[in-house]
C-alpha angles and dihedrals in degrees: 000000000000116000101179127334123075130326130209113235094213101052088048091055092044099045084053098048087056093047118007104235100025089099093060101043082051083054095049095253098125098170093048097053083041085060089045090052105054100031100047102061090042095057086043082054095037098051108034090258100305100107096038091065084050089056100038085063100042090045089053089042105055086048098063093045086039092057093046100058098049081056089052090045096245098120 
């Protein structure tokens, strides 16, 4: 995905509200999407759904902000 450049904050929350994880490998954070990736389905599973919606949230979240940061020069 991108490697270095700018990165669009949208499309890294929405990547990651359609696959957890997906935003922050788009952002270059492998291990983190990685995270995202392997948590999230295993609290969806976990928790009957309650907690999933928690991460999915947090997951899109963090890769907008995320993505912002590395265009502002802070990460």
């Amino acid at each position: 995905m991108t490697t270095g450049g700018v990165r669009n904050p949208g499309l890294a929350a929405v990547l990651s509200v359609v696959i957890p994880g997906v935003g922050q490998i788009y952002n270059g954070d492998f291990l983190r999407g990685i995270f995202w990736l392997i948590v999230t389905p295993g609290l969806w599973i976990g928790s009957g759904g309650l907690l999933g919606w928690i991460c999915h949230v947090i997951a899109a979240y963090t890769a907008y902000r995320r993505a912002g940061d590395k265009n502002r020069g802070l990460a």
